[in-house]
VOGU-3710 file (C-alpha; in Angstrom, 3 decimals, decimal comma):
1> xxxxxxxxxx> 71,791/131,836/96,399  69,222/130,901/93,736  66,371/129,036/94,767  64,488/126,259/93,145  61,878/127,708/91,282  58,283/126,879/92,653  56,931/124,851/89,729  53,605/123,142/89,869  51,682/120,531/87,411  47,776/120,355/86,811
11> xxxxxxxxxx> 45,792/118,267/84,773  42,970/120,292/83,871  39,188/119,354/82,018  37,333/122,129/80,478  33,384/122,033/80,261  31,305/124,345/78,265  30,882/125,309/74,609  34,666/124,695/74,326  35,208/122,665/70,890  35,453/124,111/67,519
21> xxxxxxxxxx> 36,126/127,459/69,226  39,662/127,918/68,711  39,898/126,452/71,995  42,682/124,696/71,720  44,949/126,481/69,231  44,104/129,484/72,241  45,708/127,431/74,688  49,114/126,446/72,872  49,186/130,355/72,483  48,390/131,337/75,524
31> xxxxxxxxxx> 50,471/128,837/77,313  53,162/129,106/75,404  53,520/133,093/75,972  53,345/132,268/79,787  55,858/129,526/79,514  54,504/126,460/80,425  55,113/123,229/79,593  52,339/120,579/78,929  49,871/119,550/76,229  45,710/120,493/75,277
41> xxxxxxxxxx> 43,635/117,662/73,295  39,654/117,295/72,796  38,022/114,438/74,688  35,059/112,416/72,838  33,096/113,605/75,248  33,154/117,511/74,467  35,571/118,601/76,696  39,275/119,998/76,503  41,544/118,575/78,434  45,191/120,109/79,374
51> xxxxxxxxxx> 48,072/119,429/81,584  49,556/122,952/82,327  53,351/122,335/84,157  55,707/125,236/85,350  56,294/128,024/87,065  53,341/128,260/90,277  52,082/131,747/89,436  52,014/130,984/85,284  50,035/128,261/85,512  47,431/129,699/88,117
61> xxxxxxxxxx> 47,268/132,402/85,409  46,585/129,675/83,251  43,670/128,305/84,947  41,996/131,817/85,256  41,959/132,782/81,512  41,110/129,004/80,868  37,815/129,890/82,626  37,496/132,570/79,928  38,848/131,047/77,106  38,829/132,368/73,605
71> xxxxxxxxxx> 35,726/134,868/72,531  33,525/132,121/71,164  33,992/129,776/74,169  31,120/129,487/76,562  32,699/127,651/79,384  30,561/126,070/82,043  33,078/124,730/84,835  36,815/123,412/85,003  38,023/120,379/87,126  41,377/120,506/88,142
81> xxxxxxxxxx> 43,879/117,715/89,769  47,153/117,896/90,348  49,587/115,701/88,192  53,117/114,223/87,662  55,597/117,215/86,470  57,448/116,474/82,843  59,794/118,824/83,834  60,458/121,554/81,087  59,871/121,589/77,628  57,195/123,032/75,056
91> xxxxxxx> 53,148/123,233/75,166  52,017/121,328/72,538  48,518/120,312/70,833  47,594/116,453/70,494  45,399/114,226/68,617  41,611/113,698/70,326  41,376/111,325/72,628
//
């Protein structure tokens, strides 16, 4: 018997030196490779903001090499709440909000 796989959704703001630092096109990447679903977008406010949805483990991972981030990001702290699933599907880069 196969059992339902432990998925889990986040909604995640990133603080720091964390715009026009790859920052973003690092997280499609990154999330993508650990197959998540989700989307990343840059807030007016200088922060990067991501919902991170799938597999428990793979998005923890997430989280921890958000708090790195790409080699130019300086990143100060990360607030995290959990959200509403979307259920599968792709990671995906929107416009600023």
């Amino acid at each position: 018997m196969v059992e339902k796989e432990d998925r889990k959704a986040v909604l995640a703001r990133v603080h720091g030196k964390v715009q026009g630092v790859w920052y973003r096109g690092w997280t499609v990447d990154t999330a993508n490779r650990l197959g998540l679903a989700g989307w990343v977008r840059n807030r007016g406010d200088g922060t990067v903001e991501a919902l991170f949805a799938g597999p428990a483990d793979a998005v923890d991972r997430m989280l921890e090499a958000c708090r790195r981030g790409p080699s130019a990001a300086v990143v100060s702290d990360i607030a995290v709440e959990p959200a509403r699933d979307p259920g599968p599907g792709v990671f995906e880069q929107r416009p600023t909000q």
